[in-house]
C-alpha positions in Angstrom: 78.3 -44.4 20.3 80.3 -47.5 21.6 81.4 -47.8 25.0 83.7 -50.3 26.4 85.9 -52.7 24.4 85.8 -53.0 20.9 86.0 -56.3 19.5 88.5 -56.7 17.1 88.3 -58.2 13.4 91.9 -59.4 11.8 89.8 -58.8 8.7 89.4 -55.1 8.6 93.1 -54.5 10.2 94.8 -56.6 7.0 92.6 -54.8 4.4 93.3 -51.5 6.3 97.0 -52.0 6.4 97.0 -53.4 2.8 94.4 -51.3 0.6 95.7 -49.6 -2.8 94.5 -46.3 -1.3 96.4 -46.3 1.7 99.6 -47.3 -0.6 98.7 -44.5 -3.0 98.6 -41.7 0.0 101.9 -43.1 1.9 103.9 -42.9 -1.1 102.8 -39.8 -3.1 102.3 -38.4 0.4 99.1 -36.6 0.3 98.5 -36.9 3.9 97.3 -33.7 6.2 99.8 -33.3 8.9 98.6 -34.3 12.3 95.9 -32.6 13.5 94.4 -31.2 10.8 91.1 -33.6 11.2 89.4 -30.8 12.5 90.2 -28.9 9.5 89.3 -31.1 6.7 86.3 -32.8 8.2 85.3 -31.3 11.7 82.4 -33.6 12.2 84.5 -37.0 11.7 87.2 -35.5 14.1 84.6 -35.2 17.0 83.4 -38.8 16.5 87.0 -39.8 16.6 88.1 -38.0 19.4 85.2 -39.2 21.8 85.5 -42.9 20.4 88.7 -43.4 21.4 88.0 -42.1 24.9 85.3 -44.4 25.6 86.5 -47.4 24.3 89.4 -49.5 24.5 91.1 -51.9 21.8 91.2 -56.1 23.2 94.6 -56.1 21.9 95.7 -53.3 24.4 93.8 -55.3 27.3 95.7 -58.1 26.4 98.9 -56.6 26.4 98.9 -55.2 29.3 97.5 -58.3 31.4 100.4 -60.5 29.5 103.2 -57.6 31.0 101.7 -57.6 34.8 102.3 -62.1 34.1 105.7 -61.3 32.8 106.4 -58.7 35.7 107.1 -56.2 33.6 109.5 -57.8 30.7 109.8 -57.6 27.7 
């Protein structure tokens, strides 16, 4: 299990937000409704959950030093 900050790849995002599969289930929508991750795959959802509590994203880390520079502007 990772702890700390993930590292990110701009890969793996663009292929994530443009794979045929991901198309196919957005537009025939064939999606579980929120938080039904412990239904369909219990095991997965327990990884998930503890992942994201023990690590943090770069991206977030760098938004968030950028708005304390900016003073809180957007």
């Amino acid at each position: 299990m990772k702890f700390g900050i993930r590292t990110p790849s701009l890969t793996r995002s663009l292929a994530a937000r443009t794979s045929p599969r991901r198309f196919i289930r957005q537009s025939l929508g064939l999606k579980a409704p929120r938080g039904y991750g412990w239904l369909t795959n219990p095991r997965r959802a327990a990884y998930n959950r503890i992942y994201s509590r023990t690590t943090v994203s770069a991206w977030s880390i760098l938004g968030a030093v950028l708005r304390s520079l900016l003073g809180g502007r957007r």
